[in-house]
Backbone as CSV, one residue per row, in Angstrom:
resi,resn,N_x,N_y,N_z,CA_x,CA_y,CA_z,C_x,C_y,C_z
1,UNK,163.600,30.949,65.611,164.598,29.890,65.754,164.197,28.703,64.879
2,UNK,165.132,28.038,63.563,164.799,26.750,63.427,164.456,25.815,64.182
3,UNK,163.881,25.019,63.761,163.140,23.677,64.432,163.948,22.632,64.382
4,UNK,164.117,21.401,64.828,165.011,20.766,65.415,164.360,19.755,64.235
5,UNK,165.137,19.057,63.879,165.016,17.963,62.787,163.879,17.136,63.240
6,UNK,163.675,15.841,62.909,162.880,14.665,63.342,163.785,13.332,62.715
7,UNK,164.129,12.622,63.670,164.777,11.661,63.407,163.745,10.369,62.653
8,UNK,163.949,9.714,61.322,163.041,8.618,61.325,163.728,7.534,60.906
9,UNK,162.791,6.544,61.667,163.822,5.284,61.182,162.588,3.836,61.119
10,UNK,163.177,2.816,60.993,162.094,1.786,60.521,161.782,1.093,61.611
11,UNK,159.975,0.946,61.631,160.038,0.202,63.150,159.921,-1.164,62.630
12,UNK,161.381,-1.752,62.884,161.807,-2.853,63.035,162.676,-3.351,63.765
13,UNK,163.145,-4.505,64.856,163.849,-4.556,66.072,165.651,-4.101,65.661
14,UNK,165.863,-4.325,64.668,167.340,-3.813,64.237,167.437,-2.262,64.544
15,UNK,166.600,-1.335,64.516,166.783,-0.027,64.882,166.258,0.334,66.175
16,UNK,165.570,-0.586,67.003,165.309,-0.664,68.294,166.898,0.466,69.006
17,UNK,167.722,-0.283,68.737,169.097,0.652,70.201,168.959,1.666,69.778
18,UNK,169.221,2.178,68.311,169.568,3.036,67.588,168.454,4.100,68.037
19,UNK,167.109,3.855,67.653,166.543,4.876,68.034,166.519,5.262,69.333
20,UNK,166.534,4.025,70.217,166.421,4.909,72.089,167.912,5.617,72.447
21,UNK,169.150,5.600,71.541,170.285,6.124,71.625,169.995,7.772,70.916
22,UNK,169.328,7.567,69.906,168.444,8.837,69.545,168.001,9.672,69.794
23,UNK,166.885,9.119,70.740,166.379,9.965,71.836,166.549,10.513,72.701
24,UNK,168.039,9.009,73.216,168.621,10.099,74.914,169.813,11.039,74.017
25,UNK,169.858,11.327,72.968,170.419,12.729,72.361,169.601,13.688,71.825
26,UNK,168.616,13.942,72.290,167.777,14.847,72.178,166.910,14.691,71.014
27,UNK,166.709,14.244,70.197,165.844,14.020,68.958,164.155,13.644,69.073
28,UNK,163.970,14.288,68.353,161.897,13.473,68.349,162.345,12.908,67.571
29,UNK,161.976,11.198,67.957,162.600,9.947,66.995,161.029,9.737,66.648
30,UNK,160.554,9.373,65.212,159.531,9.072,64.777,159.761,7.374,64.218
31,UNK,159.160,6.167,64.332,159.302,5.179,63.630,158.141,5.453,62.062
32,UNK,158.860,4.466,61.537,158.192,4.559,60.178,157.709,3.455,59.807
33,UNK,156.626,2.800,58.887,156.247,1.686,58.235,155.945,2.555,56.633
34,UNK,156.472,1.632,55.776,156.844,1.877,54.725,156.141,0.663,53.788
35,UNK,155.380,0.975,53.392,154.725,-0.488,52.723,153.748,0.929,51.187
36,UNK,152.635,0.666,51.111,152.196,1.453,50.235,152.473,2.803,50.032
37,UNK,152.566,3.494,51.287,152.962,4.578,52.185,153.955,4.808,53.236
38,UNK,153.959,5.894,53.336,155.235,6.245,54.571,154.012,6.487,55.714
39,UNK,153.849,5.272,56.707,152.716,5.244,57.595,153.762,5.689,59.021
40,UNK,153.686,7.080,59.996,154.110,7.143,60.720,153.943,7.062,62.313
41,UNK,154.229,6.719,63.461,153.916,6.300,64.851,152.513,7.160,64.890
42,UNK,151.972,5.949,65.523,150.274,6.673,65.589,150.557,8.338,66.672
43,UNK,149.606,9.086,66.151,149.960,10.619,67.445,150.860,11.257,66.604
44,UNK,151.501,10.926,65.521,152.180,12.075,65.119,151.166,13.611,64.297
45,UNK,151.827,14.392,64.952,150.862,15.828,63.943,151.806,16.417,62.647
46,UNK,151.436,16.503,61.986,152.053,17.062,60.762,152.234,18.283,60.945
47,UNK,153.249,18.967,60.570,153.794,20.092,60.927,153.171,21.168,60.031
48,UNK,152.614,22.855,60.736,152.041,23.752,60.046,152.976,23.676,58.554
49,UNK,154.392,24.103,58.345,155.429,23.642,57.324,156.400,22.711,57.436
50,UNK,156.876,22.741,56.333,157.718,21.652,56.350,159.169,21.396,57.056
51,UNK,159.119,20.443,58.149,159.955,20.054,59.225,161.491,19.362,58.528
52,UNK,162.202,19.790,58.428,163.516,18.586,57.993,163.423,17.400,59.042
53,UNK,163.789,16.355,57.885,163.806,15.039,58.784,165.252,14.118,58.225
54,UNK,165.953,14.152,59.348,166.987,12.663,58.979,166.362,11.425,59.038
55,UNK,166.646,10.322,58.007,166.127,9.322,57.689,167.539,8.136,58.188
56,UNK,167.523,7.270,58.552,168.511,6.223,58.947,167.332,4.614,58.676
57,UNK,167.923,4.112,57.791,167.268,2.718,57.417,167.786,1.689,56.815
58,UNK,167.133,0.938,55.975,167.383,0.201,55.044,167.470,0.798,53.728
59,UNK,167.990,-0.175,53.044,168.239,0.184,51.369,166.921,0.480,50.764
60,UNK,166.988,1.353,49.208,165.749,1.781,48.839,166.101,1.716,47.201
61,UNK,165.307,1.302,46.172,165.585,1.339,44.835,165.997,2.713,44.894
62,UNK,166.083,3.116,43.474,165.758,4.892,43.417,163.729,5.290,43.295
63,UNK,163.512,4.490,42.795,162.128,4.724,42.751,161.519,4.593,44.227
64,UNK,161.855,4.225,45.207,160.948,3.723,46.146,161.958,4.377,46.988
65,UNK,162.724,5.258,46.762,163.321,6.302,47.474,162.569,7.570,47.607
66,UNK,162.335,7.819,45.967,161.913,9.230,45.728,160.127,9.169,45.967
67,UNK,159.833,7.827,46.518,158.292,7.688,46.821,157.861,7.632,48.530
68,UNK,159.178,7.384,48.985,159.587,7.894,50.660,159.162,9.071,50.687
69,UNK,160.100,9.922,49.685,160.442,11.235,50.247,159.047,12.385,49.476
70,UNK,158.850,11.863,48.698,157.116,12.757,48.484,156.117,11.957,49.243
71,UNK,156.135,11.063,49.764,155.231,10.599,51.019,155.156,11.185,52.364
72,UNK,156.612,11.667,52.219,156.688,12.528,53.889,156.450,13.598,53.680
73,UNK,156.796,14.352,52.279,156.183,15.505,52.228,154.929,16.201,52.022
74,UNK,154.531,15.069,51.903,152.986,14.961,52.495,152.327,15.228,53.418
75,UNK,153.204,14.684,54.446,152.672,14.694,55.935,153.516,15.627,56.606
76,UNK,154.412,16.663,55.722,154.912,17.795,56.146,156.170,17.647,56.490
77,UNK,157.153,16.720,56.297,158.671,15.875,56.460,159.328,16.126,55.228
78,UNK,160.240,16.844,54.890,161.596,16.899,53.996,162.862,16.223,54.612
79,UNK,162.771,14.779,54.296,164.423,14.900,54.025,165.429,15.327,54.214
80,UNK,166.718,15.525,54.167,167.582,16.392,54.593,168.401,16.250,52.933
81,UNK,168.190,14.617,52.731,168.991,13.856,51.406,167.751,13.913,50.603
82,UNK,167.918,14.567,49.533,166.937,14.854,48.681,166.888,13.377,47.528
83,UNK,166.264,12.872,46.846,166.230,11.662,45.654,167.427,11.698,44.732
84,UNK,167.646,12.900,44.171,168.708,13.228,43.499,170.296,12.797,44.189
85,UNK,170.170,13.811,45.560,171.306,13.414,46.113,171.317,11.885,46.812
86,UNK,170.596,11.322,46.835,170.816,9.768,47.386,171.300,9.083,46.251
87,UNK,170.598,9.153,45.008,171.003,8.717,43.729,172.808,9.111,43.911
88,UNK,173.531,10.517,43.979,174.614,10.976,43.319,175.367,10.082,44.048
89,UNK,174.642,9.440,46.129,176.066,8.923,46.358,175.539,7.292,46.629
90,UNK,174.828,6.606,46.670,174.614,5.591,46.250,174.788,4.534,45.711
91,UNK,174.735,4.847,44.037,174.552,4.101,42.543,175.889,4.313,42.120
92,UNK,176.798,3.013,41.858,178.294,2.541,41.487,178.735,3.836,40.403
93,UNK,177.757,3.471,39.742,178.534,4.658,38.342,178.136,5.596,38.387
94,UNK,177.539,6.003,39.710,177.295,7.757,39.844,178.870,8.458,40.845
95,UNK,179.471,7.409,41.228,180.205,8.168,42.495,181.913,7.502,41.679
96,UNK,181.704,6.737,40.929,183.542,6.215,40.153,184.135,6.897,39.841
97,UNK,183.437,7.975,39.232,184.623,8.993,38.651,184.814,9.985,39.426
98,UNK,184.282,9.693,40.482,185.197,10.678,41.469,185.849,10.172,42.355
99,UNK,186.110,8.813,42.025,186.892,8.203,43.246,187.790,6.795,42.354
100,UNK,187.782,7.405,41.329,188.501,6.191,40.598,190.024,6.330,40.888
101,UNK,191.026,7.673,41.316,192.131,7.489,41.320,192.449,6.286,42.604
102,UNK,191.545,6.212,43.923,192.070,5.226,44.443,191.114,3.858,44.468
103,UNK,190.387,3.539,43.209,189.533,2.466,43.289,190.306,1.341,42.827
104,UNK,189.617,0.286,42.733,190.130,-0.934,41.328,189.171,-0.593,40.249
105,UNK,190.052,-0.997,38.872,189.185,-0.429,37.572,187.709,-1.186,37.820
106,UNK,187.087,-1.014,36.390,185.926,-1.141,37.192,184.746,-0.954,35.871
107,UNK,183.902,-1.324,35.176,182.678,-1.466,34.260,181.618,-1.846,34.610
108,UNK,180.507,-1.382,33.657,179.196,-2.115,34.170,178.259,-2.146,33.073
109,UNK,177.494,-2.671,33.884,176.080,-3.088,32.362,174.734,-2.839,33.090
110,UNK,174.202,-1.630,32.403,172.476,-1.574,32.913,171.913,-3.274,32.668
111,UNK,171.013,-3.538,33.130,169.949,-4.755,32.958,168.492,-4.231,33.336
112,UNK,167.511,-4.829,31.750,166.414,-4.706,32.388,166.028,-5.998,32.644
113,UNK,165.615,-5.995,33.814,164.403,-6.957,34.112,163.175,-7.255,34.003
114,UNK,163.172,-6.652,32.660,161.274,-6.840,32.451,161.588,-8.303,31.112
115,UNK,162.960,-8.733,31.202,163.100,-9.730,30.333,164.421,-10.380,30.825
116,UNK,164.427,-12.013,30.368,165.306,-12.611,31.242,166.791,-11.930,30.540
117,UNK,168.286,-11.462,31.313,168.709,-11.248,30.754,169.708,-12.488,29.959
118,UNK,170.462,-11.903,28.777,170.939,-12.824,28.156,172.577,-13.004,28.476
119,UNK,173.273,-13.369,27.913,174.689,-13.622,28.000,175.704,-12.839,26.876
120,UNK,174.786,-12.676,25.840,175.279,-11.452,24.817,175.003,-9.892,25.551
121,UNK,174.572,-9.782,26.381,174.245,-8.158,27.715,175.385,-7.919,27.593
122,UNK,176.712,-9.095,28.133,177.583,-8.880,29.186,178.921,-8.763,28.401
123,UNK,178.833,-9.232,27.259,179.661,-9.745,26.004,180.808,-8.250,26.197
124,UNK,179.828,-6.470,26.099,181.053,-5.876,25.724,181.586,-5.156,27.491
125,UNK,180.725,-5.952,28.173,181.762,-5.417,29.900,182.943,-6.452,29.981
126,UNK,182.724,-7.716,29.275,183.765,-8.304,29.517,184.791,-8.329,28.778
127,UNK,184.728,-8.072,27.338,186.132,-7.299,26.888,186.591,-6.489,27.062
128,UNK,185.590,-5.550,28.167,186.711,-4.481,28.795,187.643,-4.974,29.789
129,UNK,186.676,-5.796,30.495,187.497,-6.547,31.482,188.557,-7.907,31.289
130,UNK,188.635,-8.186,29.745,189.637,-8.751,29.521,191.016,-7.847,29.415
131,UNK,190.809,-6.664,28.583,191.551,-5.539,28.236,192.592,-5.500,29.164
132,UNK,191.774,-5.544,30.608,192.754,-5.047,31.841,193.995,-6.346,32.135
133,UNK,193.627,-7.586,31.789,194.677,-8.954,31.705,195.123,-8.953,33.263
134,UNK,193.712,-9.065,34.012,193.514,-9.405,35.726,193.216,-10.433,35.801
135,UNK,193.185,-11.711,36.862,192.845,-13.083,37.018,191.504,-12.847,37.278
136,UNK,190.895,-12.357,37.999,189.782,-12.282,38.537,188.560,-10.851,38.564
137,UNK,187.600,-10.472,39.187,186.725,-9.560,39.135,185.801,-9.944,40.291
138,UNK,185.408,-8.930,40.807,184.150,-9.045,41.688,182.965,-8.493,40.818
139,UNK,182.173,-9.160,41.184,180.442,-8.837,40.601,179.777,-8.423,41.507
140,UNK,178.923,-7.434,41.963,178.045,-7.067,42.099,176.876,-5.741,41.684
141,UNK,175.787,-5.635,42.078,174.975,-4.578,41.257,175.461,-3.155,41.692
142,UNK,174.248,-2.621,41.366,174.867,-0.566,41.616,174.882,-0.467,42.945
143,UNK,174.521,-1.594,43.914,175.003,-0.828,45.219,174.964,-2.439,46.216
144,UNK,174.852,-3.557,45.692,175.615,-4.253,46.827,175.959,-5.745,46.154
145,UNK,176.824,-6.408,47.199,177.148,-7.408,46.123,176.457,-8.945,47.048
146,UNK,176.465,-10.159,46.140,175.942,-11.065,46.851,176.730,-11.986,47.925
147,UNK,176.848,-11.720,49.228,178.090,-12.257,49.909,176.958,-13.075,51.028
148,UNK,175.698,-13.137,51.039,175.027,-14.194,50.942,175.436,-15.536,50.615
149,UNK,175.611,-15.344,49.365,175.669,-16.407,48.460,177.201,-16.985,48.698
150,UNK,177.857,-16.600,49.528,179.421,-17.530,49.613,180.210,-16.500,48.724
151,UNK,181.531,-16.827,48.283,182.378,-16.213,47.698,182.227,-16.452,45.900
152,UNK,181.310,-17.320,45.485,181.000,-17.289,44.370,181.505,-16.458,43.342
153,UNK,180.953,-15.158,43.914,181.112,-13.811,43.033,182.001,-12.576,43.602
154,UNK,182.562,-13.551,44.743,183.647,-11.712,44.956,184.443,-12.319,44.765
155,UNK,185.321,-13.422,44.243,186.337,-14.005,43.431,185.877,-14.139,42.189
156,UNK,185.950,-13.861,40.901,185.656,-14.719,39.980,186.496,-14.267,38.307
157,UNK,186.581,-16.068,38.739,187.941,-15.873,36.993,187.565,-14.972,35.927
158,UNK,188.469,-14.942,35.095,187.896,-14.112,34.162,188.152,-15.114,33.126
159,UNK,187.044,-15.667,32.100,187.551,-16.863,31.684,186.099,-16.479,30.978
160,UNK,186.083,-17.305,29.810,185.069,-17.638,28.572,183.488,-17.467,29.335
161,UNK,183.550,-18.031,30.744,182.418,-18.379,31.602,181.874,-16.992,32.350
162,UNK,182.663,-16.120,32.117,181.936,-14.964,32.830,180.609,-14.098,32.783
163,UNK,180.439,-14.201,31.726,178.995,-13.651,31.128,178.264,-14.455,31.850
164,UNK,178.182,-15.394,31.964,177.518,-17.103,31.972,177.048,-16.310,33.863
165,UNK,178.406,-16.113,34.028,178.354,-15.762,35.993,177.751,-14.865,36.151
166,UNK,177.726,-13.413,35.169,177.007,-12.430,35.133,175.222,-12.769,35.271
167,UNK,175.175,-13.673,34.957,173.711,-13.982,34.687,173.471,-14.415,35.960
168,UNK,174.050,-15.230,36.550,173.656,-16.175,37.366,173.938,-15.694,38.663
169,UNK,174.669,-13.965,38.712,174.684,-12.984,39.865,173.390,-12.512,40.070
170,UNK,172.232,-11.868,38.732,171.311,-11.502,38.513,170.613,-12.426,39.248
171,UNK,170.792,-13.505,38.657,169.321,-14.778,39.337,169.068,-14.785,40.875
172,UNK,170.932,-14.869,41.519,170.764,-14.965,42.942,170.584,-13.679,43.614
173,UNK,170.800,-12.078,43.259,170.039,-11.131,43.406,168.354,-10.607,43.744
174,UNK,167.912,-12.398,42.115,166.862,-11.807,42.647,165.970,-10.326,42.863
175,UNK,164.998,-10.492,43.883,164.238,-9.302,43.831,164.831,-8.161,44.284
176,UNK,166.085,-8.280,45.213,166.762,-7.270,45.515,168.160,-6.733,44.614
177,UNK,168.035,-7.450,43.484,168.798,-6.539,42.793,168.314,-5.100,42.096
178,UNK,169.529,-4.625,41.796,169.492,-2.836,41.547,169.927,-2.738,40.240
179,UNK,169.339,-2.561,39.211,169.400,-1.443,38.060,170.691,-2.018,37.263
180,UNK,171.793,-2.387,37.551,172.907,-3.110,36.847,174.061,-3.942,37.479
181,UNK,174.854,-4.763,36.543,175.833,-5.473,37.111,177.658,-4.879,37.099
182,UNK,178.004,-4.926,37.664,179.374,-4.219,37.994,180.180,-5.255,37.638
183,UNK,181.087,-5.218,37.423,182.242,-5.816,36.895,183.448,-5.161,37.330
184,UNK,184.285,-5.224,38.871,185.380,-4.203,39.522,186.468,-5.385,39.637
185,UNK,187.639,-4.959,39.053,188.977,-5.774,39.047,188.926,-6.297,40.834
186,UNK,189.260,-7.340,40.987,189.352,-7.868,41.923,191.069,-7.794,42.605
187,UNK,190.644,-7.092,43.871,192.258,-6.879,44.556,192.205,-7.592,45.978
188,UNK,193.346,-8.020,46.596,193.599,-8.786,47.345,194.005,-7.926,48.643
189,UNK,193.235,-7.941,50.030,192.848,-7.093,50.938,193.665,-7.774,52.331
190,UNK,194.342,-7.221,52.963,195.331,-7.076,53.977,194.395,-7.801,55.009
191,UNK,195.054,-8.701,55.853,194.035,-9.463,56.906,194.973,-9.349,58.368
192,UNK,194.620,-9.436,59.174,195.299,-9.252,60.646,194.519,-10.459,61.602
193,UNK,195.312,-11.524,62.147,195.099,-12.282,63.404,193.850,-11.319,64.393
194,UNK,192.833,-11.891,64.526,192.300,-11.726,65.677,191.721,-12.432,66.630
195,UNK,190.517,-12.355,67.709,190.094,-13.405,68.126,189.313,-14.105,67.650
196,UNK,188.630,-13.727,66.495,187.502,-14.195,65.319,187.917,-14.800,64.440
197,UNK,189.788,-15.328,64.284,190.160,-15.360,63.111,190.859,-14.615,62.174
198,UNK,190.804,-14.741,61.134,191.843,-13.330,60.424,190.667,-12.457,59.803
199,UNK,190.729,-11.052,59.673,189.905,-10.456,59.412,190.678,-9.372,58.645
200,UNK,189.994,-8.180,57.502,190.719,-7.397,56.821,190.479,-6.279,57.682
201,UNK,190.912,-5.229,57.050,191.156,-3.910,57.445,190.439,-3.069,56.470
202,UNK,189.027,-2.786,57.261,188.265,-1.695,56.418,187.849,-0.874,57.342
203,UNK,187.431,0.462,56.468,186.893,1.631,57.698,185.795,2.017,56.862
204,UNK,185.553,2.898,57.621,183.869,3.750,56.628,184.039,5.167,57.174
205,UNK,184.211,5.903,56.247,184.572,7.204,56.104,182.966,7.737,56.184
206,UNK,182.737,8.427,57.247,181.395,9.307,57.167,181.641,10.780,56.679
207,UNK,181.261,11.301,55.806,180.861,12.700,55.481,179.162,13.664,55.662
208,UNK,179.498,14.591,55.758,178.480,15.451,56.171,178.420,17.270,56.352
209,UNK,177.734,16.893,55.289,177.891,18.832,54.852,179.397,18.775,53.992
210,UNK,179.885,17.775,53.193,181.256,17.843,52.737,182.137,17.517,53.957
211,UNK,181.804,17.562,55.235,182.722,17.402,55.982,183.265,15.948,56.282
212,UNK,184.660,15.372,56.559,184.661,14.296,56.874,185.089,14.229,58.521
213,UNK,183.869,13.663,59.205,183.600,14.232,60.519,183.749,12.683,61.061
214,UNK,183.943,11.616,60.594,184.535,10.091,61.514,185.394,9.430,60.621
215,UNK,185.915,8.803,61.282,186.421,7.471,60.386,186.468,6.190,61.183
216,UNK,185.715,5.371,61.098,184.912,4.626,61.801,185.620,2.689,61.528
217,UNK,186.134,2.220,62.099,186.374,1.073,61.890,185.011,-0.390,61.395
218,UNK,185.552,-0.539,60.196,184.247,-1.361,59.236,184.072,-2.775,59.160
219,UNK,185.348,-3.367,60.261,185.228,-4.688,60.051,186.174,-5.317,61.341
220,UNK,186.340,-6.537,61.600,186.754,-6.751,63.265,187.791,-6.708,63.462
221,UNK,188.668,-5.732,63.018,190.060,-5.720,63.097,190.318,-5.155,64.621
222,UNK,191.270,-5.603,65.245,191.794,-5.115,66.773,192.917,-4.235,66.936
223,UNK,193.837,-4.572,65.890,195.095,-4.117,66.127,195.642,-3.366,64.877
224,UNK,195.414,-3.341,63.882,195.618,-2.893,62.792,195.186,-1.071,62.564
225,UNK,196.008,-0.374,62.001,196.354,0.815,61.859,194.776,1.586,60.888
226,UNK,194.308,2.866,61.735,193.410,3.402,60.761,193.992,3.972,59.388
227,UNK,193.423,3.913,58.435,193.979,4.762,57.178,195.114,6.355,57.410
228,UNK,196.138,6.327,56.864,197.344,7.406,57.271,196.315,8.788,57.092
229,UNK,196.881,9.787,57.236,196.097,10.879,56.993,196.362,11.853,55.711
230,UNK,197.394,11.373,54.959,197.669,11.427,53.782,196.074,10.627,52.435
231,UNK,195.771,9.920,52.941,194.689,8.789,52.338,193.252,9.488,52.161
232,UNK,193.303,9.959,54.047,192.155,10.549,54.443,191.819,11.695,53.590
233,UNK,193.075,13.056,53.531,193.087,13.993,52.773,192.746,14.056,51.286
234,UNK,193.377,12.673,50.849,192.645,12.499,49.072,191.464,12.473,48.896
235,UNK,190.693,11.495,50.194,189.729,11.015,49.920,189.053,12.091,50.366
236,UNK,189.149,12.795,51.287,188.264,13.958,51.262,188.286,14.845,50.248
237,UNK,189.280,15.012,49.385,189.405,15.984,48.494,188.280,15.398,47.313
238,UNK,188.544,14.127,46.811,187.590,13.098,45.997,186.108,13.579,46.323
239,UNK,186.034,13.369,47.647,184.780,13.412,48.475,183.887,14.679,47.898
240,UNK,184.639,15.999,47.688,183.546,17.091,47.235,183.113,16.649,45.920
241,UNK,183.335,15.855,45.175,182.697,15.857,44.165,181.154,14.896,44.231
242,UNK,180.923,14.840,45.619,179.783,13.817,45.980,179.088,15.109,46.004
243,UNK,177.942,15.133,45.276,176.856,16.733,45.494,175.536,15.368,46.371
244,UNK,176.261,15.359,47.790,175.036,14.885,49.063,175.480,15.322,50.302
245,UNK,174.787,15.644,51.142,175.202,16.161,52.375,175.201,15.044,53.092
246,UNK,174.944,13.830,52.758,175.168,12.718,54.134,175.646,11.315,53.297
247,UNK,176.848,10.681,53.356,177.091,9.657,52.366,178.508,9.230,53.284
248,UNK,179.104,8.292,52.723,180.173,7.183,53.068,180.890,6.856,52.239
249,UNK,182.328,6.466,52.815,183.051,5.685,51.662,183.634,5.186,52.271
250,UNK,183.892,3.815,51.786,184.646,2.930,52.336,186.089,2.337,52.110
251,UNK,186.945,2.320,52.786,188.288,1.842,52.574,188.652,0.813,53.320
252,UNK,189.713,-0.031,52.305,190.742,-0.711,52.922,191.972,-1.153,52.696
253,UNK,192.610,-1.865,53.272,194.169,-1.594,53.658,194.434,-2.676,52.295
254,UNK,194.900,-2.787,51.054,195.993,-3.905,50.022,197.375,-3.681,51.127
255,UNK,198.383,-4.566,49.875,199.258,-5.344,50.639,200.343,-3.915,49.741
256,UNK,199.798,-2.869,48.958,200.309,-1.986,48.787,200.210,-0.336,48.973
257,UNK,198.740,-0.342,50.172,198.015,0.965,50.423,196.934,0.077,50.295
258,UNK,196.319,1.755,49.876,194.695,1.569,50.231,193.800,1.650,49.282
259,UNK,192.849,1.392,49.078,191.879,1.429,48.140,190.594,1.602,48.515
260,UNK,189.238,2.034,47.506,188.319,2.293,47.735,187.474,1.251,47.661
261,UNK,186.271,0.899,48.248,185.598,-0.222,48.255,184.306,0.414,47.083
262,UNK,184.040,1.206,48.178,182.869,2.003,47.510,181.745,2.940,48.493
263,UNK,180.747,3.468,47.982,180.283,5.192,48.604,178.963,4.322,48.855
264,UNK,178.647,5.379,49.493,176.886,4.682,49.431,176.392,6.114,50.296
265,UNK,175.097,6.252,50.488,174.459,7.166,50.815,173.834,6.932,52.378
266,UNK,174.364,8.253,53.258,174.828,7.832,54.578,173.210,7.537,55.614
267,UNK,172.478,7.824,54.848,170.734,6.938,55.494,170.857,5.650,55.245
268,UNK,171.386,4.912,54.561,171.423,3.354,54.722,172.306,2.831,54.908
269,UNK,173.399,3.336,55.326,174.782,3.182,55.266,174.746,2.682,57.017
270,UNK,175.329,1.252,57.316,175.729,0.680,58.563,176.473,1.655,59.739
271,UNK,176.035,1.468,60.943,177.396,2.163,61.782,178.364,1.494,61.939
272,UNK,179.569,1.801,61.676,180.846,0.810,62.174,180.556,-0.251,62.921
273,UNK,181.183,-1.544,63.291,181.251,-2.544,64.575,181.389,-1.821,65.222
274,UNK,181.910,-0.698,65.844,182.228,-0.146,67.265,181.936,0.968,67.248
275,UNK,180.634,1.845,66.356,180.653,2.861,66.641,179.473,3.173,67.526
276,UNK,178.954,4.201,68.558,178.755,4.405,69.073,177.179,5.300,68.584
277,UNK,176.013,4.779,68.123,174.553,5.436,67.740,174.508,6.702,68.515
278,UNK,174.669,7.162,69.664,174.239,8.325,70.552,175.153,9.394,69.896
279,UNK,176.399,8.627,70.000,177.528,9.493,69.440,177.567,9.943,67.264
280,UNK,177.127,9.410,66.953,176.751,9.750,65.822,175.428,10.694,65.575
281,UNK,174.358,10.246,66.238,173.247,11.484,65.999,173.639,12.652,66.699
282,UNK,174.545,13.204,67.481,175.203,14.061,67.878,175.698,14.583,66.969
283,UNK,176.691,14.134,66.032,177.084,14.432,65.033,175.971,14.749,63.863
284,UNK,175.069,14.041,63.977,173.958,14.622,62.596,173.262,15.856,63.240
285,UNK,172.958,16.293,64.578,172.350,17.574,65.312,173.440,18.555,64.935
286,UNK,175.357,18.713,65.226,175.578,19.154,64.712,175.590,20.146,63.669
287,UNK,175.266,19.125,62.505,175.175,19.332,60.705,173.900,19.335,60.345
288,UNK,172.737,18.882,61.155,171.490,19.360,60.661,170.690,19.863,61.380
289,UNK,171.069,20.052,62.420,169.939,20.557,63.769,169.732,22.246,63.956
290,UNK,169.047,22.186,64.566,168.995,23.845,64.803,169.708,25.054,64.832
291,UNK,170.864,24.492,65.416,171.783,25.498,65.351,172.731,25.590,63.792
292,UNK,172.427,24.598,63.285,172.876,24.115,61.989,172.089,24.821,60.268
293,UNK,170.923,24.839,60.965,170.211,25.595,60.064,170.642,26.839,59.789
């Protein structure tokens, strides 16, 4: 009989529910410390072979992904999401062209950071992005944008000064920026009265094994309609061209349909406001657990 996965996650108080919701679904939940090494809960034994492990955490470069996952295989832990496949659903310009029929257009620019970048970098993303003759653009890197920082950069003109902004996305990025800057036409997102105020209409599409097995409400909407099932069907169809067995995509409602936000890879990927941790690792035993094998 296969062996039952090992759940791991970061011992830090944000995954505190998550993992004891874990556990009362049957899982050996392992915490992790991640600093030089993948250091795991004191008492763990390394397995005669190698054990599959679901990972649920925080964000990871690609390098300090693929240094996770030969760290655990070390100590006898595979992954379920291999380096490759975290990369395919992840990183902006790995997952666009398979999801560009319902995205906003969209360019980008590698940056290295082993030198300050300049303002001539950005020179030929932004004549693409003049090309398109849009008021505005959102900025952010290959996988998140700075909403920290105020609305700065998820509005921003498209005007002589943009390069100038490009730079100055980088600066406030900082150490947690990723590998390049995005440049995605900026579209105007459907909002609904609630008790918080007005809020938009986004969901987060979970996939797994290709399957699209939730659709999960992504932001505090109360009353507002999940994506039609016409939407769902594209996007699942889009969806096989993701080569990862655990990843996300996100949608939300314009004032003319729907659109794609963007994918990300479903180990760092948030649970909905209202979704339910017990009820999701249920769903990963499912698709990776024993009987799954």
């Amino acid at each position: 009989m296969a062996t039952m996965p090992v759940a791991l996650m970061p011992e830090d108080p944000e995954f505190d529910e998550e993992a004891q919701a874990t556990h009362s679904s049957g899982w050996a939940v392992q915490r992790l410390r991640f600093a030089h090494e993948a250091q795991l809960s004191p008492g763990f034994d390394a397995p005669p072979a190698p054990t599959r492990a679901v990972f649920r955490g925080f964000m990871l470069s690609r390098q300090r992904r693929a240094f996770l996952h030969e760290s655990l295989m070390a100590q006898g832990l595979e992954l379920v999401v291999s380096p490759s496949q975290y990369s395919n659903a992840h990183f902006f310009p790995s997952t666009y062209d398979a999801l560009r029929a319902l995205a906003p257009r969209a360019t980008w620019q590698p940056v290295d950071l082993s030198s300050e970048p300049r303002a001539e970098l950005f020179q030929e993303a932004v004549a693409v992005v003049q090309s398109w003759n849009c008021r505005y653009v959102v900025l952010k890197d290959y996988v998140k944008s700075a909403k920290a920082q105020g609305s700065r950069f998820l509005q921003v003109p498209v005007d002589e000064d943009l390069a100038e902004v490009a730079m100055d996305f980088v600066r406030a990025r900082g150490e947690r920026f990723n590998e390049g800057v995005v440049f995605k036409e900026y579209v105007e997102l459907m909002r609904y009265a609630g008790r918080a105020g007005y809020t938009t209409n986004e969901w987060r599409l979970w996939f797994m094994c290709q399957q699209l097995v939730k659709v999960a409400a992504n932001s505090f909407q109360e009353e507002a309609d999940e994506p039609p099932k016409e939407v769902l069907e594209q996007v699942t169809e889009m969806a096989q061209s993701i080569d990862s067995p655990y990843f996300t995509i996100d949608l939300a409602e314009t004032s003319t349909g729907w659109t794609i936000l963007e994918a990300g890879d479903g180990s760092v990927s948030g649970l909905g406001v209202y979704e339910d941790p017990a009820e999701h690792w249920q769903l990963l035993a499912a698709h990776f657990g024993e009987d799954a094998a």
